[in-house]
VEXRO-31998 format. One record per residue (C-alpha): residue in one letter; x negated, y, z negated. Coordinates in steps of 0.001 Angstrom, whole numbers, padded with zeros to 6 digits, always signed. Layout:
% residues N
AXYZ;...
END
This chain:
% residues 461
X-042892-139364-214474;X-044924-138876-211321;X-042223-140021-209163;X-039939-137627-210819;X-042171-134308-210314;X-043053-135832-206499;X-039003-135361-206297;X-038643-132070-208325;X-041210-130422-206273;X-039735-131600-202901;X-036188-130546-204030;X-037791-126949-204777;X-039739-127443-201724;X-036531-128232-199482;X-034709-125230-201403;X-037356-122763-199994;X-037902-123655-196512;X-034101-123456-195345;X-034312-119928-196971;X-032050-118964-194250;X-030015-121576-193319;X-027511-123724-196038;X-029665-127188-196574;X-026677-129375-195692;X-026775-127804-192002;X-030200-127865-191262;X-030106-130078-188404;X-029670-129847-184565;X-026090-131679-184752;X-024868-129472-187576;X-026084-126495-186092;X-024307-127260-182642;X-021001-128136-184430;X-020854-125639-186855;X-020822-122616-183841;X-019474-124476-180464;X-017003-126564-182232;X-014704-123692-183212;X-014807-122629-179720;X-014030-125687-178319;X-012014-128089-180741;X-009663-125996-182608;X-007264-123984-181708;X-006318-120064-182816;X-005069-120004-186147;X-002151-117572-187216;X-004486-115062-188412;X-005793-114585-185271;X-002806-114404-183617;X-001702-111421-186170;X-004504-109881-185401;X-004381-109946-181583;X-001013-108604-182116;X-002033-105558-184460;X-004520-104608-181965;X-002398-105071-178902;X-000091-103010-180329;X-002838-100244-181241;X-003956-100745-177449;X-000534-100152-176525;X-000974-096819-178316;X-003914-095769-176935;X-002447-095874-173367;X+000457-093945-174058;X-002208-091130-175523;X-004135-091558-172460;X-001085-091007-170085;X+000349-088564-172183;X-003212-086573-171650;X-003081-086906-167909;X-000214-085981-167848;X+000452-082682-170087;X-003849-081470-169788;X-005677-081608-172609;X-003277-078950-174644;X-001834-081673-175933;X-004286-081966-178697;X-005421-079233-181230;X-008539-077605-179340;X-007974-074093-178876;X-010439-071144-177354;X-012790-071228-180118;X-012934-074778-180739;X-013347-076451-177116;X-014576-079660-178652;X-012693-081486-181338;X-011267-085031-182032;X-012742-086417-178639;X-016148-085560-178905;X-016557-086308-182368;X-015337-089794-181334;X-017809-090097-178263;X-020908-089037-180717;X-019200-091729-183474;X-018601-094152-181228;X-022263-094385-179163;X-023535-094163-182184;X-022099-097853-183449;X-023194-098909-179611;X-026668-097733-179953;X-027624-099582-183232;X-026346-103246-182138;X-028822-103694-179415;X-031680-101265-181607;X-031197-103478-184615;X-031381-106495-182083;X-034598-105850-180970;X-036379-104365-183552;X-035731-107635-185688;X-036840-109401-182475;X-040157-107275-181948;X-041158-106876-185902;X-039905-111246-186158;X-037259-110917-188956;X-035690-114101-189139;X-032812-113628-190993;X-031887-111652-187493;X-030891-115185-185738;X-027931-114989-187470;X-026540-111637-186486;X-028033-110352-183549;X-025198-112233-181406;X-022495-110136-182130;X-024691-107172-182924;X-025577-107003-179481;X-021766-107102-178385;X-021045-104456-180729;X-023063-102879-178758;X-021432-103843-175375;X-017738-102823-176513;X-018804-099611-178537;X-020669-098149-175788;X-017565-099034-173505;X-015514-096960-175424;X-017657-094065-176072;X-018064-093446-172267;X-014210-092774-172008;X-014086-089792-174381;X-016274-087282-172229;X-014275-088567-169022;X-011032-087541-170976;X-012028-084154-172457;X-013074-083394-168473;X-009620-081651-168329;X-009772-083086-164426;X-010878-086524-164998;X-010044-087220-161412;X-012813-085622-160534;X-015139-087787-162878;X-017131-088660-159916;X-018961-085424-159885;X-021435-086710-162520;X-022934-089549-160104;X-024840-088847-157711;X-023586-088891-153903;X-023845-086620-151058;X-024113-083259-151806;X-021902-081856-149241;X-020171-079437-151640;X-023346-078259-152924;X-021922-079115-156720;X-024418-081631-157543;X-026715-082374-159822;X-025218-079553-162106;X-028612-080327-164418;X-027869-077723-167070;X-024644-079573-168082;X-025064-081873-171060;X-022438-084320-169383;X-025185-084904-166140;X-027407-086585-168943;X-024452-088274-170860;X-023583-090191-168060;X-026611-091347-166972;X-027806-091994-170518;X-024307-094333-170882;X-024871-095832-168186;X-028583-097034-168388;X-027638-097912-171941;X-024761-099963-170931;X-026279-102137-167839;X-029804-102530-170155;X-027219-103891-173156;X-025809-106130-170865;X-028678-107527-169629;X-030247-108127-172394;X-026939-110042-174286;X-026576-112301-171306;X-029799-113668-170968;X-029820-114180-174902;X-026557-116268-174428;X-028241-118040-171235;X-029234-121303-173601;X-025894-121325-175919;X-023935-120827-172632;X-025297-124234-171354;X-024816-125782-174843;X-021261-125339-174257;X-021390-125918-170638;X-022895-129784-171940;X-019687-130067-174996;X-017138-128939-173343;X-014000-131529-172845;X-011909-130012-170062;X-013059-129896-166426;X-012564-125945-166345;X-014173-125621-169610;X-017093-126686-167914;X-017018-125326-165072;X-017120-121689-166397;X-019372-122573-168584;X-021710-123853-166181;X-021119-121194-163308;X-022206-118331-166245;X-025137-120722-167843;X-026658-119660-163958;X-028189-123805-164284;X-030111-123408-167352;X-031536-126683-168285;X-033813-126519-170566;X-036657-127153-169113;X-040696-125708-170189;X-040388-123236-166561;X-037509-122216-168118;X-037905-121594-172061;X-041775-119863-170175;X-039647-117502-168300;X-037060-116567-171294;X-039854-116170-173901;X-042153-113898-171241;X-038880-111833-170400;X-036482-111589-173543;X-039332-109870-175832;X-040456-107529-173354;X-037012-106616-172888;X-036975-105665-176297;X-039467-103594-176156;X-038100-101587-173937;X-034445-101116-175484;X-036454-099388-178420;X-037346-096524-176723;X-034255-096699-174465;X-032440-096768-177594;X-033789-093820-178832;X-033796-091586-176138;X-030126-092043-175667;X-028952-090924-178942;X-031494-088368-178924;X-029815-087029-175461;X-026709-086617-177597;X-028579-085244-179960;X-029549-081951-177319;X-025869-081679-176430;X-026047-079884-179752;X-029459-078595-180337;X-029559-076919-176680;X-027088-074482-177290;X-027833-071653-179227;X-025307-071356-181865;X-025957-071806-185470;X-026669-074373-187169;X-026758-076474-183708;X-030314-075067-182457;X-032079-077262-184466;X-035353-079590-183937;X-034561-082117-185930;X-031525-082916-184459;X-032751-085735-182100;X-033769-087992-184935;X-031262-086882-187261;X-028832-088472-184803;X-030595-091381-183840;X-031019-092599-187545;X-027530-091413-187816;X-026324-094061-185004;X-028433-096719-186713;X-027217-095771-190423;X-023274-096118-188624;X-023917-098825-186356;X-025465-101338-189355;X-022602-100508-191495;X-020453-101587-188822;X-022536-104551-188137;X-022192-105908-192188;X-018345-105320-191587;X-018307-107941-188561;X-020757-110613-190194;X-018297-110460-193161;X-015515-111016-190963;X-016721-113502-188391;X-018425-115257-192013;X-015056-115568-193423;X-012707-116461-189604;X-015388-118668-188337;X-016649-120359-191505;X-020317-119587-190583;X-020966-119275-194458;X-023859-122172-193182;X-025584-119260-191361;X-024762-116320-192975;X-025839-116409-196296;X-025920-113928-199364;X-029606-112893-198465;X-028548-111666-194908;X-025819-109303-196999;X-028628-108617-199078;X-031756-107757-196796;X-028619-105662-194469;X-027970-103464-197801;X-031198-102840-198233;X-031407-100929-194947;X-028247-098768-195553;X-030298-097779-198702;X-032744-096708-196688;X-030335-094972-194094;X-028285-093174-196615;X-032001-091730-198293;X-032767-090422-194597;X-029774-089128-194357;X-029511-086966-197770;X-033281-086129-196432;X-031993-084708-193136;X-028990-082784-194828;X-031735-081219-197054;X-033742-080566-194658;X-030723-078768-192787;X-030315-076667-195751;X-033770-075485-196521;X-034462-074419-193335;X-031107-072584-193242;X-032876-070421-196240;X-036410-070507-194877;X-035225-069319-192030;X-034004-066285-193145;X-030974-065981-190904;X-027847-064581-192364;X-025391-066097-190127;X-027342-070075-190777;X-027207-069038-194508;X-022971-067918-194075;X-022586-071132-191902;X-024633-073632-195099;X-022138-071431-197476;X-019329-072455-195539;X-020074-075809-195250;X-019913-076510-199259;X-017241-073934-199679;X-015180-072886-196784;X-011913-074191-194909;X-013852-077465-194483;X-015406-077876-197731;X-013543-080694-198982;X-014314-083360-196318;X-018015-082017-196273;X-018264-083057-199974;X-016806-086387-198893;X-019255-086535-196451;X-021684-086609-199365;X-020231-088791-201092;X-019600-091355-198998;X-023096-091379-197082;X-025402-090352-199985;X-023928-090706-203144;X-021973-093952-202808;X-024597-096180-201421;X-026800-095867-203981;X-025113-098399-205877;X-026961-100956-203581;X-030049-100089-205793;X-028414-103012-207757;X-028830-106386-206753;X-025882-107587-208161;X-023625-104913-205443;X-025726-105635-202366;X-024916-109881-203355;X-021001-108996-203683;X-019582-108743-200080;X-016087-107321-200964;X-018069-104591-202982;X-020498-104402-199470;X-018016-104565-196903;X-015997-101449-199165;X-018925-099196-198842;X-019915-100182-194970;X-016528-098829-193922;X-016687-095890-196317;X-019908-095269-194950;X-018281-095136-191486;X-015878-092655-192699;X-018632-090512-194102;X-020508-090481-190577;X-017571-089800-188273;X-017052-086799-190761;X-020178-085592-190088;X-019670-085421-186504;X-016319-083624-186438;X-017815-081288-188967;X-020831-081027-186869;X-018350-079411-183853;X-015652-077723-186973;X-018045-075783-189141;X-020206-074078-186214;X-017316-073372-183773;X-015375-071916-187164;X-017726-070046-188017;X-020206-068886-185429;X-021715-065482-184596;X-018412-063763-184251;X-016044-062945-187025;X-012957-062383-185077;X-013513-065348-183210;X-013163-067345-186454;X-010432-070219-186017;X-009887-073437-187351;X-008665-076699-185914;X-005134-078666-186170;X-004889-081678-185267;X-002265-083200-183452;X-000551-086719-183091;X-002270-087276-179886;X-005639-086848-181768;X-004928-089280-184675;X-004148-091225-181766;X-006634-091396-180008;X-009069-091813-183487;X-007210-094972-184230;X-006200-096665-180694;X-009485-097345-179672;X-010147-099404-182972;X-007224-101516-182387;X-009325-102087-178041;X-012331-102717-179914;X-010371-105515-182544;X-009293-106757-179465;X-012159-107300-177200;X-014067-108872-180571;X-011276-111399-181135;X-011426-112650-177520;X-015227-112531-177995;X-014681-114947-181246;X-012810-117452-179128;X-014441-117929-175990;X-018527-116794-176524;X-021103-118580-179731;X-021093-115631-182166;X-024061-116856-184017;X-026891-117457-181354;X-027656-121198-181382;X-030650-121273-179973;X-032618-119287-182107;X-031239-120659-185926;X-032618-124222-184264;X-035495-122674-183589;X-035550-120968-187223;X-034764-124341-188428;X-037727-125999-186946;X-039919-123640-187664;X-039179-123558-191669;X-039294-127129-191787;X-043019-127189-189858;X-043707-124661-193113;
END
């Protein structure tokens, strides 16, 4: 009988310390094979070859829109005199938004030591990468000259043009591209000891090779693991307040104007919890898929769905609290024309894709209240991308409803949309498929490392 509980109570015992990792993989060996061997001994599946092809062709697209733009100005798509921004900067705001949360999320998992985050900081972080790509197109294309895109950096001022400081794009590029070199940093060195992992299984002679030149000779040793530990947290210390003062800049592209319902305080944090509400939901759509194409069901387990639905809980209450807030001030205020634009919000030209914009980032994600939705992933992965939709309505509406209806009646105007502005919403999803699918098949999506590390540390517990 003794025996019997001494095996009961390590069975319960084994249950709880792999709370993160499937028990039959809690090794070294089945770690290593589980994430490189995909990589390295299989080859592409049709799946992924349908895929590649939906995107290239959606890439394709995307470059035709591009041309087209250079070619014909930027009358091609459905801005007008009143509304100077439309499709494009909604896009930039939507899409640096997804970029900023992969390497936020990253390191605040890192800093406040949540280990479930071993498992999907990887491709979090190149999220982030590709994302933030992207978004630093859009402003370059709504330039009108984008030959002359040059004029935001800084070089010799012989022209006397530069720096043009009162310009929000001056402090869009330069928040871009600190954002973009800091993200890069910061993914590489976290790949440094995976990289030599499949430097040391790979079969082919070039295999090797590359994976050797980019592994930069890590080997392993204590000088080494003393100089990654001392650098790759303080680096994440830093990307949280880098993090945050980059979506706040795009924040004051807004809130330093004055027109209504733009000149706002709160619209720094309002955006920057907006980025991280987008950018998670984004994130649970990518662990589903790379769960399901790379069979890392090992790794990523019900409780990472779980503790990642929790958070867009949170985000969608801090979002329904910022909308209110929005709102109420709009009345204590006391201005007529904030109070018109609020009124035209829930029922003007617009008001049927604002009340989808409750719906899908307030209303709908309270379901996840229940534990039995935040455990289904189909159910999960349905209301990430809905969530997505919700939040890239808000930032077209953002630019719509004030430039619609500003201080000037007989400026009043609303936008149309053409084909070149659905198609440059949907191209770039089909460059960012892309990039992630090439990502899959040549880089460990699930960081190696650090789930042997997790492993060894729940069985010491």
């Amino acid at each position: 009988m003794s025996a019997a509980l001494g095996r009961q109570v390590s069975l319960g015992h084994n249950s709880l310390s792999h709370e993160w990792i499937a028990t039959e993989h809690a090794s070294y060996t089945a770690i290593t094979a589980a994430v490189a061997d995909p990589i390295l001994e299989r080859r592409a599946g049709r799946v992924w070859w349908i895929a590649i092809g939906i995107s290239f062709a959606l890439v394709v697209i995307t470059l035709v829109a591009i041309g087209w733009l250079f070619t014909r100005g930027i009358g091609v798509w459905g801005v007008n005199s009143t509304i100077v921004w439309g499709y494009a900067i909604a896009n930039y705001v939507w899409w640096i938004g997804i970029g900023n949360a992969g390497t936020l999320i990253s390191s605040m998992l890192l800093l406040t030591r949540q280990r479930w985050r071993s498992s999907i900081n990887r491709f979090a972080e190149t999220m982030t990468l590709f994302a933030a790509s992207i978004a630093g197109l859009f402003p370059i294309l709504h330039l009108g000259r984008p030959m002359y895109f040059y004029w935001l950096a800084p070089y010799p001022n012989t022209m006397l043009l530069w720096p043009q400081w009162r310009s929000a794009l001056i402090w869009d590029f330069w928040a871009i591209l600190c954002y973009i070199l800091f993200s890069l940093f910061f993914w590489y060195v976290g790949l440094l000891p995976d990289l030599a992992t499949m430097r040391d299984r790979a079969r082919t002679p070039l295999g090797r090779a590359l994976y050797g030149a980019f592994a930069l000779g890590w080997r392993g040793s204590a000088r080494h693991w003393h100089y990654f530990k001392t650098y790759y947290p303080a680096m994440a210390a830093l990307a949280v307040p880098l993090v945050c003062s980059v979506h706040s800049i795009v924040g004051l592209d807004f809130a330093a104007s004055l027109m209504p319902g733009w000149q706002e305080s709160i619209f720094p944090p309002y955006f920057v919890v907006g980025a991280m509400f987008s950018g998670f939901a984004m994130v649970v759509v990518l662990t589903a898929a790379m769960r399901w194409g790379l069979s890392l069901q090992a790794f990523i387990t019900i409780r990472h769905f779980d503790v990642m639905a929790k958070i867009l809980l949170m985000g969608s209450i801090v979002m329904g609290y910022s909308y209110a807030t929005e709102w109420f001030m709009a009345w204590y205020g006391g201005d007529p024309v904030d109070r018109s634009l609020v009124a035209y919000m829930f029922a003007g030209s617009y008001a049927p894709l604002y009340w989808i914009l409750l719906l899908c980032n307030c209303i709908l994600p309270q379901a996840l209240w229940f534990p039995r939705v935040r455990r289904s992933i189909p159910v999960l992965v349905v209301i990430a991308i809905l969530i997505n939709v919700g939040m890239w309505l808000e930032r077209i509406l953002i630019i719509w409803n004030t430039l619609s209806h500003d201080y000037m009646p007989p400026l009043w105007r609303l936008f149309y949309p053409t084909i070149w502005d659905w198609a440059l919403l949907f191209g770039p999803l089909g460059l960012f498929a892309l990039l992630f699918l090439c990502f899959a098949r040549l880089v460990p999506a699930v960081s190696m490392h650090e789930v042997r590390q997790l492993c060894r540390e729940e069985k010491a517990a």
